[in-house]
C-alpha positions in Angstrom: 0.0 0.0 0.0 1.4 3.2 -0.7 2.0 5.8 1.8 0.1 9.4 1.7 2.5 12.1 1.9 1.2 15.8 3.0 2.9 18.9 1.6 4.1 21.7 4.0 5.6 24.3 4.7 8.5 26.1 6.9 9.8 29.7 7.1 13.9 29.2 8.2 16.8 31.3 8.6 18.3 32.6 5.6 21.4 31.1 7.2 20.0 27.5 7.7 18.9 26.9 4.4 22.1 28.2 2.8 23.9 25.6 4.9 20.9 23.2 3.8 21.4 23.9 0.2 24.8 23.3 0.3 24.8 20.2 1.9 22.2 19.1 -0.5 24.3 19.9 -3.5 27.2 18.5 -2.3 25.4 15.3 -2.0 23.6 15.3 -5.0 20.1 15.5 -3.5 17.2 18.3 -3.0 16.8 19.9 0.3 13.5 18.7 0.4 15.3 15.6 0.7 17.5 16.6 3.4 14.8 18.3 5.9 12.8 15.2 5.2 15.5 12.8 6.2 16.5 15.6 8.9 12.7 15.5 10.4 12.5 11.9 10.5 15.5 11.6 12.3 14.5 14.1 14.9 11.2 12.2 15.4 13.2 8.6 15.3 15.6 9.7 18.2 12.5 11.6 20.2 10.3 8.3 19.9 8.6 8.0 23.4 8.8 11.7 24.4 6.1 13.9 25.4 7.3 17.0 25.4 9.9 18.8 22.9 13.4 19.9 24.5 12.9 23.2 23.9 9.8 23.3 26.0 11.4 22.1 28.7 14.3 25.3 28.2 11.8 27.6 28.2 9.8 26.4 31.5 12.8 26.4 33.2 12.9 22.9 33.7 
């Protein structure tokens, strides 16, 4: 079966996605490519949290 995907999207720093374009170019791929694999890497290491790390910065925690 195939998978649904759902189109979004981000506002960045300029400065982030210069360093995103250029890592995608050097590696041949889009930087769609390389926030996707970037966003399901964050979500892979977070698996089982509840709360993002930067909430818990801000709350002082």
């Amino acid at each position: 079966m195939a998978r649904r995907s759902i189109r979004t999207s981000v506002t960045l720093p300029e400065r982030s996605y210069a360093e995103i374009q250029a890592l995608a170019e050097a590696n041949d791929v889009s930087t769609a490519w390389v926030i996707r694999q970037a966003v399901l890497q964050y979500l892979s290491d977070g698996v089982g949290q509840r709360e993002l790390p930067l909430a818990a910065r801000r709350s002082g925690r």
